[in-house]
C-alpha positions as a Markdown table, in Angstrom:
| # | Residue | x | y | z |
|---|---|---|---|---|
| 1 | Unk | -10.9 | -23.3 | -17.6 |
| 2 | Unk | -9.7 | -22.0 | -14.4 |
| 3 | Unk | -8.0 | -18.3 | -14.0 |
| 4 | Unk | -4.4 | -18.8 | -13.0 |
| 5 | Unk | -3.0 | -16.2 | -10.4 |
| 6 | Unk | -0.2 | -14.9 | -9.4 |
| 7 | Unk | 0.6 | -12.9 | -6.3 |
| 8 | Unk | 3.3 | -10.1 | -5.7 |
| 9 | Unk | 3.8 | -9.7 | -2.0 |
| 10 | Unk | 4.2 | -12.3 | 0.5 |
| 11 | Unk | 3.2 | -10.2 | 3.3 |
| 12 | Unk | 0.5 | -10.1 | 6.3 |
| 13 | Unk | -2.1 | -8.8 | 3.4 |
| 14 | Unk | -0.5 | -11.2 | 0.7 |
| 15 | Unk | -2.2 | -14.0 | 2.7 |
| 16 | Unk | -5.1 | -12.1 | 3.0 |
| 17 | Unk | -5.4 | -12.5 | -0.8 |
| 18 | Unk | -4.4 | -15.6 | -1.0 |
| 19 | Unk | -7.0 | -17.1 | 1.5 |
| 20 | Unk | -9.7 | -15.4 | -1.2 |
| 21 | Unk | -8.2 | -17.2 | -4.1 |
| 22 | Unk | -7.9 | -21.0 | -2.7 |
| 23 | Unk | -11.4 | -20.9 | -1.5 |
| 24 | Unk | -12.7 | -20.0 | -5.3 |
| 25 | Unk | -13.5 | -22.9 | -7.2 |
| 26 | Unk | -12.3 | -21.7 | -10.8 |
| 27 | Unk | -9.2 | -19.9 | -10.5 |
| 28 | Unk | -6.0 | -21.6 | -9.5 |
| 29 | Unk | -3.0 | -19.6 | -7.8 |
| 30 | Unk | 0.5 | -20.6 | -9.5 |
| 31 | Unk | 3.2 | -18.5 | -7.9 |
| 32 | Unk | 3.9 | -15.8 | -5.1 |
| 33 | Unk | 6.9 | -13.4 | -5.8 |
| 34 | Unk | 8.6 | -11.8 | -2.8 |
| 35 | Unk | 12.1 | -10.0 | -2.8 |
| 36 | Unk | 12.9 | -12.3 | 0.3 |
| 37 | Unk | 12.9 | -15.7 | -0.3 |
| 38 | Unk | 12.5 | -17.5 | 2.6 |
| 39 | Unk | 9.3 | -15.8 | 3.6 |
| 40 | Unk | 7.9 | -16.6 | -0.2 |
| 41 | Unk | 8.6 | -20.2 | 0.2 |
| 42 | Unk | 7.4 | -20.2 | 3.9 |
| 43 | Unk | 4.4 | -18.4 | 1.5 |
| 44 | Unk | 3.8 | -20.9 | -1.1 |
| 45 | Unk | 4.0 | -24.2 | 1.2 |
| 46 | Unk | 1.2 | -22.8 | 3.2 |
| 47 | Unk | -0.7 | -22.2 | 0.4 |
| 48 | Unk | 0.6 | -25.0 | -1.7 |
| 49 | Unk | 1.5 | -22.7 | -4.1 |
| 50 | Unk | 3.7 | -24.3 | -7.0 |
| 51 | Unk | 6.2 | -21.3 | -8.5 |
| 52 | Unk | 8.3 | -18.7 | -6.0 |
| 53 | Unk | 10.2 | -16.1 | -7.9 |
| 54 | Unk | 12.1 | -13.4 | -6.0 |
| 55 | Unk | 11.9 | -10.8 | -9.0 |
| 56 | Unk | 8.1 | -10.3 | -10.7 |
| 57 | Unk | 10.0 | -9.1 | -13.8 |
| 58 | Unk | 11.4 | -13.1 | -14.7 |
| 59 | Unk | 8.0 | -14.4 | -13.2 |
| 60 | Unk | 6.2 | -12.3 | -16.0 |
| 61 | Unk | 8.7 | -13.5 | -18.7 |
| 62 | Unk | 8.9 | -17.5 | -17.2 |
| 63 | Unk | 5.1 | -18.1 | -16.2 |
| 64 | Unk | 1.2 | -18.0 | -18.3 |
| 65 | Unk | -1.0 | -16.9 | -16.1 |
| 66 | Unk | -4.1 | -14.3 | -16.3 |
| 67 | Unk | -4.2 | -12.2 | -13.8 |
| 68 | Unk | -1.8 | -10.9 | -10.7 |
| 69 | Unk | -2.7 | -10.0 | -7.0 |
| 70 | Unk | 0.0 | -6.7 | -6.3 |
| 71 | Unk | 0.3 | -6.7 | -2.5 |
| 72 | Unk | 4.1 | -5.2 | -1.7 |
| 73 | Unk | 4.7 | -1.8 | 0.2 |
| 74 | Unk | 2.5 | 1.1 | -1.3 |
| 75 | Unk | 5.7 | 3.3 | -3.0 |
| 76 | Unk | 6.7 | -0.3 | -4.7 |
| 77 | Unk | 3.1 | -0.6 | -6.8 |
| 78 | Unk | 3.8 | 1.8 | -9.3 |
| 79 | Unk | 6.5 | -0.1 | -11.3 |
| 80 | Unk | 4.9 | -3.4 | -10.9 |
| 81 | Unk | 1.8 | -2.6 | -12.3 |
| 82 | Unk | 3.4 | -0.8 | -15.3 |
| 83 | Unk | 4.9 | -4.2 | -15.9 |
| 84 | Unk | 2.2 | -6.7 | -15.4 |
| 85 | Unk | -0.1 | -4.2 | -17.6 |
| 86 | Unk | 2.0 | -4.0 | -20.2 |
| 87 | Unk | 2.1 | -7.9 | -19.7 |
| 88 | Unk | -1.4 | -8.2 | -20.1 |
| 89 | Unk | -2.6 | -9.5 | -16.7 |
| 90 | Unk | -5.2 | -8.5 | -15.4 |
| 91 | Unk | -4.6 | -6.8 | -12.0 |
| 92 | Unk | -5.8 | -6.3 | -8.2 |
| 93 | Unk | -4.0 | -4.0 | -6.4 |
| 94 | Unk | -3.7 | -2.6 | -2.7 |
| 95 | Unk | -4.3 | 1.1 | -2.2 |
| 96 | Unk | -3.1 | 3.8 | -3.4 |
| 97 | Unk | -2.6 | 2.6 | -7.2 |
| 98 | Unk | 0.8 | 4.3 | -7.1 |
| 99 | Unk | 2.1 | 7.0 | -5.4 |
| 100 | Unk | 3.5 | 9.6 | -7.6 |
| 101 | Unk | 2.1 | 11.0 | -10.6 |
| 102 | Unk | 4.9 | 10.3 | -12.9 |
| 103 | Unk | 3.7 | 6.2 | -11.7 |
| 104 | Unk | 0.0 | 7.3 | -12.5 |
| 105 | Unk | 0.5 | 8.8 | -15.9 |
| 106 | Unk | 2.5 | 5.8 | -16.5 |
| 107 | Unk | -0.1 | 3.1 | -15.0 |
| 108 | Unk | -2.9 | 5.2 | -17.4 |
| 109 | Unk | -1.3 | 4.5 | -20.6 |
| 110 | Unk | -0.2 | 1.0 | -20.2 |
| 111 | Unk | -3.7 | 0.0 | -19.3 |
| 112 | Unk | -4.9 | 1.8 | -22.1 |
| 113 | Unk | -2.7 | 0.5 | -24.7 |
| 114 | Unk | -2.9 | -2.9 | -23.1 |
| 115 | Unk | -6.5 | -3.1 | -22.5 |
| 116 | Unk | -6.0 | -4.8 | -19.2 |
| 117 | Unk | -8.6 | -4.7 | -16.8 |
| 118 | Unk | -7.6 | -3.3 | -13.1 |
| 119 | Unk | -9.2 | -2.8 | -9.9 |
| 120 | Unk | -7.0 | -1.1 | -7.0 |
| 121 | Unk | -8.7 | -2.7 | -3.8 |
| 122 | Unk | -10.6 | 0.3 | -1.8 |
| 123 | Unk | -12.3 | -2.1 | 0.5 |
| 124 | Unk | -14.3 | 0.6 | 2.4 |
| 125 | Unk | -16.9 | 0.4 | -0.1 |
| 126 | Unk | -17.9 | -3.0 | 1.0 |
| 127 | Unk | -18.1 | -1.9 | 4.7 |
| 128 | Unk | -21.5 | -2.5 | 6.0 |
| 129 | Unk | -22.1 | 0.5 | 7.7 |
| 130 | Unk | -20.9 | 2.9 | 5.2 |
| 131 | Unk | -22.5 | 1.1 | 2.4 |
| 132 | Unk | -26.2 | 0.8 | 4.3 |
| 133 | Unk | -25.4 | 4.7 | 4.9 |
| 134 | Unk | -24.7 | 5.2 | 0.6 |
| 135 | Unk | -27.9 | 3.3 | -0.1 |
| 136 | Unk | -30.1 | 5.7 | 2.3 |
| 137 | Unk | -28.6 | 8.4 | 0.3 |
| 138 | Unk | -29.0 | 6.7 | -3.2 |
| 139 | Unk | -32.9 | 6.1 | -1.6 |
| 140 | Unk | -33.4 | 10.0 | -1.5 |
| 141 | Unk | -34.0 | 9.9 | 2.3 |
| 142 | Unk | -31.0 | 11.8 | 3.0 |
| 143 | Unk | -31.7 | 14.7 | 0.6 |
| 144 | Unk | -28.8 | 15.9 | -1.3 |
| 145 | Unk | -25.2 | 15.7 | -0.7 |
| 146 | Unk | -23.9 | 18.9 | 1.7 |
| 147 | Unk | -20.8 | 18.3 | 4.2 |
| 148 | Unk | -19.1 | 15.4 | 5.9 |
| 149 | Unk | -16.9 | 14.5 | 8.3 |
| 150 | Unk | -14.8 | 11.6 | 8.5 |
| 151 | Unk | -12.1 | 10.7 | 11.0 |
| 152 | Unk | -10.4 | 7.7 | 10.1 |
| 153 | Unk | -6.8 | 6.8 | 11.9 |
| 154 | Unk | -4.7 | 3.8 | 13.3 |
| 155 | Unk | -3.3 | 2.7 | 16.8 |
| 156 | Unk | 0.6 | 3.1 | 17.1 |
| 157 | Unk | 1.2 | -0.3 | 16.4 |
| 158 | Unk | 0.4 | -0.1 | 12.9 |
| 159 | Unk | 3.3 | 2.9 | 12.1 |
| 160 | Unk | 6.2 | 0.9 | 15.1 |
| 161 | Unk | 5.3 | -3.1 | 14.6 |
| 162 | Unk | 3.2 | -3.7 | 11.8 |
| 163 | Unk | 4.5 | -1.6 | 8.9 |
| 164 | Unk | 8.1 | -2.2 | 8.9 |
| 165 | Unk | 8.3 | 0.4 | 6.1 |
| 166 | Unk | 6.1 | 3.0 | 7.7 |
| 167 | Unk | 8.8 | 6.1 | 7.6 |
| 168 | Unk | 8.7 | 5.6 | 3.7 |
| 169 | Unk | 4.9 | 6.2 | 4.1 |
| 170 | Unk | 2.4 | 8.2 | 5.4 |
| 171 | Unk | -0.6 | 8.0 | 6.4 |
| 172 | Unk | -2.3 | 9.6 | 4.0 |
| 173 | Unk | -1.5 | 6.8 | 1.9 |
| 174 | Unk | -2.2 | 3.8 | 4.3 |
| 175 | Unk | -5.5 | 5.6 | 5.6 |
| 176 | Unk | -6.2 | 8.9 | 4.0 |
| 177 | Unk | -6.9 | 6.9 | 0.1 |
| 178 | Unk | -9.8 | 4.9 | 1.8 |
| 179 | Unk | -11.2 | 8.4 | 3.0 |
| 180 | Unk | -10.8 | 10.2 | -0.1 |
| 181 | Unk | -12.3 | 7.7 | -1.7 |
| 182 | Unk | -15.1 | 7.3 | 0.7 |
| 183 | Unk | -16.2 | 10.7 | 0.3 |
| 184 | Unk | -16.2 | 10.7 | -3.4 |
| 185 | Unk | -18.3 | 7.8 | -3.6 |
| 186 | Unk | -21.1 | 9.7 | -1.2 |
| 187 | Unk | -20.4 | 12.9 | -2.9 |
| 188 | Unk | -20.6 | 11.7 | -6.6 |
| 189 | Unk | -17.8 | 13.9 | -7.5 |
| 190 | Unk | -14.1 | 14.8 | -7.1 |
| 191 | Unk | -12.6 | 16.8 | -4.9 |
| 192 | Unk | -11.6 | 21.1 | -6.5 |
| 193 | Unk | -9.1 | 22.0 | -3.9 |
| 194 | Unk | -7.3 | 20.6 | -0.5 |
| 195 | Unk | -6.2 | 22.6 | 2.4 |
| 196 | Unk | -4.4 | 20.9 | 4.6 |
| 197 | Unk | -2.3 | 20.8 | 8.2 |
| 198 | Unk | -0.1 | 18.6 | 9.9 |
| 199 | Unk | 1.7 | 17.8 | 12.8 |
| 200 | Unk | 5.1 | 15.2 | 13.6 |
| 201 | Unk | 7.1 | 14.7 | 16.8 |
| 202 | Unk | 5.3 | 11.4 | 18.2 |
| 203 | Unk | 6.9 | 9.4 | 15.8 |
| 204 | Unk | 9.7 | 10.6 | 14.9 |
| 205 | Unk | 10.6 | 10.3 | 18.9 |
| 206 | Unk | 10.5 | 7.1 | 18.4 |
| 207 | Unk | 13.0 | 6.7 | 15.4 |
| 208 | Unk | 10.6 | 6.5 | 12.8 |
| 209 | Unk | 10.8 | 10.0 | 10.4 |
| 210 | Unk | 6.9 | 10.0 | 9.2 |
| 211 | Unk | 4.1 | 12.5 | 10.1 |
| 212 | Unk | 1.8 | 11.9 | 13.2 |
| 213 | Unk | -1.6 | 13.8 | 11.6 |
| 214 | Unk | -3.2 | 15.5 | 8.9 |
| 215 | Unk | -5.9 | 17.2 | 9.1 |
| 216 | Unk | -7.7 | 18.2 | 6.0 |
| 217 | Unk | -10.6 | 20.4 | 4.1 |
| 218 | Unk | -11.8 | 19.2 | 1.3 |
| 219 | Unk | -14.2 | 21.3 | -1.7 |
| 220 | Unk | -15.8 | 19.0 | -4.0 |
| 221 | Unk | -16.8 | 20.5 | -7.5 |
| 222 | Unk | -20.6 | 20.5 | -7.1 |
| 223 | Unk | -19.9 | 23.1 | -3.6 |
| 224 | Unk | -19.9 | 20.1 | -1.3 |
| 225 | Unk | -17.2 | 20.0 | 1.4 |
| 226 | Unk | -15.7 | 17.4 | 3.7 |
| 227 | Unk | -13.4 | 17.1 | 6.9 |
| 228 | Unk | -10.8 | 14.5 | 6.8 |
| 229 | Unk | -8.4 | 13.4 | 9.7 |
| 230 | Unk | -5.7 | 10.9 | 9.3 |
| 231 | Unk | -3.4 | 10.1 | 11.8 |
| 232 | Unk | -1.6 | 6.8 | 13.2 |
| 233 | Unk | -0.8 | 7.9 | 16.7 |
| 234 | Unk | -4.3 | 6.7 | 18.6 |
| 235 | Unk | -3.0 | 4.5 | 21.8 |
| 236 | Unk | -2.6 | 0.9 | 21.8 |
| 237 | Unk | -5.2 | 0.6 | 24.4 |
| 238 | Unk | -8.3 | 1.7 | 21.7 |
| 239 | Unk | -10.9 | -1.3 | 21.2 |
| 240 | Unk | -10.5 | -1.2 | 17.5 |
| 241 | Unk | -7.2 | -0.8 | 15.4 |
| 242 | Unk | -9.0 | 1.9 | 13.9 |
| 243 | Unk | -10.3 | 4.9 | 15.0 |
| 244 | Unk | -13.5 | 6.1 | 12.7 |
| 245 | Unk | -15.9 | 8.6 | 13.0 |
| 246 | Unk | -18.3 | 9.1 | 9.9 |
| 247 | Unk | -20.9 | 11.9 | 9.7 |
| 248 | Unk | -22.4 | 12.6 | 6.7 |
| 249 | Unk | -25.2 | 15.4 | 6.4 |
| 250 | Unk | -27.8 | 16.0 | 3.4 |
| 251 | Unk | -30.5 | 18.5 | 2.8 |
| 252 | Unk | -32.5 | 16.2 | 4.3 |
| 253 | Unk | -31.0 | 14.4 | 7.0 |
| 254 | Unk | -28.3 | 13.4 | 8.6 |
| 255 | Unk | -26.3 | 10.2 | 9.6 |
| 256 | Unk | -23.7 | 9.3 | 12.2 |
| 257 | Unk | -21.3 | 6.4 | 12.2 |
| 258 | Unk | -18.9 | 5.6 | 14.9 |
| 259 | Unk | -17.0 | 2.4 | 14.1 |
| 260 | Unk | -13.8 | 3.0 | 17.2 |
| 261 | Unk | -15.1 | 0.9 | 19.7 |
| 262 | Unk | -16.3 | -2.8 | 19.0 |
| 263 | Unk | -18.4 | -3.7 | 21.9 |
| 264 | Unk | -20.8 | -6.3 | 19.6 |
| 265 | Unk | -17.8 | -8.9 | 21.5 |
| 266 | Unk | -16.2 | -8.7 | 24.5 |
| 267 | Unk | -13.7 | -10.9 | 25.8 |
| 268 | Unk | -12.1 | -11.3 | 29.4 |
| 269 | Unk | -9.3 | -13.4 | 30.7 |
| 270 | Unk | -7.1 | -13.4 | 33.4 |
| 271 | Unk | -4.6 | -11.8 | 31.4 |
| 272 | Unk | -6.6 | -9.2 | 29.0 |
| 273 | Unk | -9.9 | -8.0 | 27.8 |
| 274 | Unk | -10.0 | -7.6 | 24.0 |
| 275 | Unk | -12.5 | -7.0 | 21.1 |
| 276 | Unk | -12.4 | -9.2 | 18.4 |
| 277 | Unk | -13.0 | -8.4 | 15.2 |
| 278 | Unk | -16.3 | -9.2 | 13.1 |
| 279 | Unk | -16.5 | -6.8 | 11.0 |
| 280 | Unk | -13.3 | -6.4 | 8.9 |
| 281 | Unk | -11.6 | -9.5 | 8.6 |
| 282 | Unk | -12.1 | -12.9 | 10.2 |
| 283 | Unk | -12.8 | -16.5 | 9.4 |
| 284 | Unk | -16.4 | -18.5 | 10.4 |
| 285 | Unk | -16.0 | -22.2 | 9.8 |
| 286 | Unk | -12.6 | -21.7 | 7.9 |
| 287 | Unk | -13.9 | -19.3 | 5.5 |
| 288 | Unk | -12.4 | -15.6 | 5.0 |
| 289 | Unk | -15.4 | -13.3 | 5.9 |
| 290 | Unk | -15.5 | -9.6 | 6.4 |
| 291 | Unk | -15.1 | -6.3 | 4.1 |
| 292 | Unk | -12.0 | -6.6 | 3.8 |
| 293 | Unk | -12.3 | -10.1 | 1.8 |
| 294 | Unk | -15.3 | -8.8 | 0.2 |
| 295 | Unk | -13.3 | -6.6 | -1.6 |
| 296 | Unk | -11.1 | -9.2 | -3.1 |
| 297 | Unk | -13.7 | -12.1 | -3.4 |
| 298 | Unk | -16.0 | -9.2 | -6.0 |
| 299 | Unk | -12.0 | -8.6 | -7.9 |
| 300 | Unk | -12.4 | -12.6 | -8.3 |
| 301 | Unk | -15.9 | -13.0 | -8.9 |
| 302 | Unk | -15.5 | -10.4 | -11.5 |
| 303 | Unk | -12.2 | -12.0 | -13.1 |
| 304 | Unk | -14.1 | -15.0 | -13.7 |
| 305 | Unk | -17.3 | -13.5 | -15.0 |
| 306 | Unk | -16.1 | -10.8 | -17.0 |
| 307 | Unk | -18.2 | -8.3 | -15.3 |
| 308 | Unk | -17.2 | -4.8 | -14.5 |
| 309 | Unk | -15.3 | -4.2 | -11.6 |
| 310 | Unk | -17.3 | -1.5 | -8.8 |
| 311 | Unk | -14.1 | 0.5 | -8.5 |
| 312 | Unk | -12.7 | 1.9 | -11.7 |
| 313 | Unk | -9.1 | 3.3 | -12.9 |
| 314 | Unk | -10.4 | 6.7 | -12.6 |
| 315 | Unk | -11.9 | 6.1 | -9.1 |
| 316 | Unk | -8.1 | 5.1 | -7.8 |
| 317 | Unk | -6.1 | 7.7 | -10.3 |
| 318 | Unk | -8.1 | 10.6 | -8.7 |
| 319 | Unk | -8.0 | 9.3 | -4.9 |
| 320 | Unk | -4.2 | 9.3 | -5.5 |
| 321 | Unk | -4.5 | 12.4 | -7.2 |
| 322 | Unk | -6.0 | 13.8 | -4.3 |
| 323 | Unk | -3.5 | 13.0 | -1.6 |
| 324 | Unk | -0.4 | 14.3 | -3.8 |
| 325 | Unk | -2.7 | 17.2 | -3.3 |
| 326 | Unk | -3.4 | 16.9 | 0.0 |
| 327 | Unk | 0.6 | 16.1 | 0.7 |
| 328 | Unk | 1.5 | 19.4 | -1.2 |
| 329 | Unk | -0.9 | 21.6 | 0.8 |
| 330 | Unk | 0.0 | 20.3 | 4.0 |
| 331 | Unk | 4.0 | 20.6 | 3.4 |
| 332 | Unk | 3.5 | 24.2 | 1.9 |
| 333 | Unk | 0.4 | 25.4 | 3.8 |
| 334 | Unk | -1.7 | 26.8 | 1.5 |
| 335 | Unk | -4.6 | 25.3 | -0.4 |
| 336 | Unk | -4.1 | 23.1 | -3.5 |
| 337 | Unk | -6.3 | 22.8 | -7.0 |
| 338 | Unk | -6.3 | 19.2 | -7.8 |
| 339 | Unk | -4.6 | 18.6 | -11.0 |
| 340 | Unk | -6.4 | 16.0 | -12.8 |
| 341 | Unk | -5.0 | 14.4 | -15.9 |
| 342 | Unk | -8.1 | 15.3 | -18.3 |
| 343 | Unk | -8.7 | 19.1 | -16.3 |
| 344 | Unk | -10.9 | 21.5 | -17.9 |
């Protein structure tokens, strides 16, 4: 019998999810939920997609399905997922999990009590490059784990166009959760304490009150320690949305990744050059390809299956965790312990 799904979000990233599930022969999507209704009709006639509900609360009381795709603005996941875990859906949900730790505490124990199986989608896991990187160091050849750095930010666009709810943000949470959780996968461990600084004005000149940068160190239990920067202020004109630098250096070697600027395609008109992407999301021959699908396709494969998702509760609690941490330091300039639920 096919999984039925329903989706929360009706967004650019809603789609994204929705592509994923229409392709997958054994689960069928029955309804989108968006607080504006038009663009979840709009939604569910692209997607031929049967129920719209403008509130997820009535869509969990009104509608039998098994499992939910929670894709609205990152400070709107907590309360949703309480809900559709204490529901008993299973969930995907976009980074961070939730974004205070009242919401965390709260997403913990309904899981729990439930026993609802969740996966919050940190897609940079699935990224080629970092993942060939993970396996030289799970193959020994890198020695063991001793620093890293990893620069990961946006273009402008993505705070002024693409996010219309960027100034209720940051970027710690759009970017900084896939680099926290980055370096915890290649570190094995969590992070002790944060120190970090930051810097507005770029933004906020422009009518939208956020911060520009953060720049942050990180000390990992076992000694390790990492480098993060996060910022969403990289010009327009950069090849890639994305800005990433990756270096991570063992007791045994060494490696580098630099991800900024796609020059595997190159395209020139009369009117612009561009660089399209092939990495993170695109289609070949209609079908959703990339590591930002892969992601979402493993949530799926896994949902029908029954086998364990990669990334865990914990793995998203303590990323969020993390950048509370990281937010703290940055806003009182001092360094931060990490405050984990189960501490010793």
């Amino acid at each position: 019998m096919k999984k039925k799904v329903a989706i929360v979000g009706a967004g650019v990233w809603g789609r994204t999810h929705a592509f994923l599930y229409k392709e997958h022969p054994e689960v069928e999507l029955v309804a989108i939920c968006d607080q504006n209704i038009e663009k979840a009709e709009k939604f569910a006639d692209q997607f031929s997609i049967p129920r719209v509900f403008v509130d997820h609360s009535t869509m969990l009381d009104e509608l039998d399905f098994d499992a939910v795709s929670i894709v609205t603005p990152d400070f709107a996941h907590g309360a949703i997922v309480v809900d559709c875990a204490n529901a008993r859906k299973d969930i995907l949900v976009e980074k961070p999990i939730a974004t205070t730790r009242e919401d965390l505490i709260r997403i913990s124990e309904a899981v729990s009590e439930n026993n609802v199986r969740i996966m919050t989608d940190l897609h940079n896991r699935w990224s080629p490059p970092f993942a060939v990187a993970k396996q030289m160091l799970d193959n020994g050849e890198l020695g063991s784990p001793v620093s890293a750095y990893f620069r990961l930010n946006d273009v402008l666009w993505v705070a002024t166009d693409m996010l219309p709810w960027s100034s209720k943000s940051s970027i710690l949470w759009f970017l900084g959760s896939h680099s926290v959780d980055t370096l915890r996968w290649f570190f094995g461990d969590e992070v002790e304490t944060v120190y970090s600084v930051s810097s507005s004005g770029v933004l906020k000149n422009l009518g939208l009150d956020t911060t520009d940068i953060y720049q942050t160190i990180l000390t990992f239990r076992n000694g390790c320690i990492a480098s993060m920067e996060n910022s969403w202020i990289t010009p327009n004109t950069n090849p890639c949305v994305n800005d990433i630098k990756f270096n991570f250096t063992g007791s045994k070697g060494m490696v580098n990744l630099d991800l900024s600027n796609n020059q595997m395609i190159e395209c020139f008109t009369q009117n612009e050059s561009k660089h399209p992407d092939v990495l993170v999301n695109h289609f070949v021959h209609g079908k959703a390809k990339g590591f930002a699908y892969e992601s979402i396709r493993h949530f799926i494969d896994c949902l029908v299956t029954g086998d364990e998702f990669l990334i865990k509760l914990d793995d998203a609690i303590n990323t969020s965790l993390v950048v509370l941490s990281i937010l703290e330091s940055a806003e009182k300039s001092i360094p931060v312990k990490v405050e984990y639920f189960n501490s010793d």
